[in-house]
C-alpha angles and dihedrals in degrees: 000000000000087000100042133078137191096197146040112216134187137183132213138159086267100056130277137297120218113191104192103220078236090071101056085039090065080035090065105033087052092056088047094050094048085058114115101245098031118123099176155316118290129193126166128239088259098060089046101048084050096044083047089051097048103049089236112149097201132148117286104260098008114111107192115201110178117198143191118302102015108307138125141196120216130205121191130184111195132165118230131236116238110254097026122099106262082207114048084036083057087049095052094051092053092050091049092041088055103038094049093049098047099047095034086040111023080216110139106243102218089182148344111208123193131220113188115193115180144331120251129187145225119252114244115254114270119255103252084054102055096051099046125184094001133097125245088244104055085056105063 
């Protein structure tokens, strides 16, 4: 537990500011879930039987690591949306991740890896919704 800490603080002549690791952790699955071909957060058994084990509350998916002088590292697991580039969709996360952390937390982002773990797809729109306002008869 020497290494590892739940909280970024700062001083300054005015108090101090804590950042739970929690926080940048909802902080970063929020800006991956706002990213156009995400279907979700992932995370594998492992990661949750460790963040059980260890009481931590984070995002589903969001590993948090802070460093020294004011820095953090950020893993995120995310399932893709068929259709869309894995890649360039991977990109984009890491861009947002980094982005909404730096400027909601003025932490120094050092590196946003991420984890895909599947592709999921949409379901296919129901009957009723694809044939509006005409009768089934008029159609065939």
């Amino acid at each position: 537990m020497a290494d590892h800490k739940e909280y970024w603080s700062t001083e300054s002549d005015q108090g101090s500011i804590r950042i739970s690791e929690d926080v940048v952790a909802s902080i970063a699955a929020f800006a991956t879930s706002e990213t156009p071909g995400v279907s979700g957060l992932y995370s594998t058994l492992t990661s949750d039987i460790v963040n059980f084990l260890s009481k931590k509350n984070q995002s589903k998916g969001v590993r948090i690591e802070l460093g020294e002088q004011d820095t953090v590292s950020i893993d995120i697991g995310f399932l893709a949306l068929f259709g869309h580039n894995i890649c360039e969709v991977a990109k984009q996360v890491q861009e947002n991740v980094k982005s909404s952390v730096e400027s909601m937390t003025g932490l120094k982002v050092v590196g946003v890896n991420v984890h895909v773990g599947g592709v999921t797809f949409t379901p296919a729109p129901a009957a009723e919704d694809t044939t509006p306002d005409a009768p089934a008869e008029e159609q065939a």
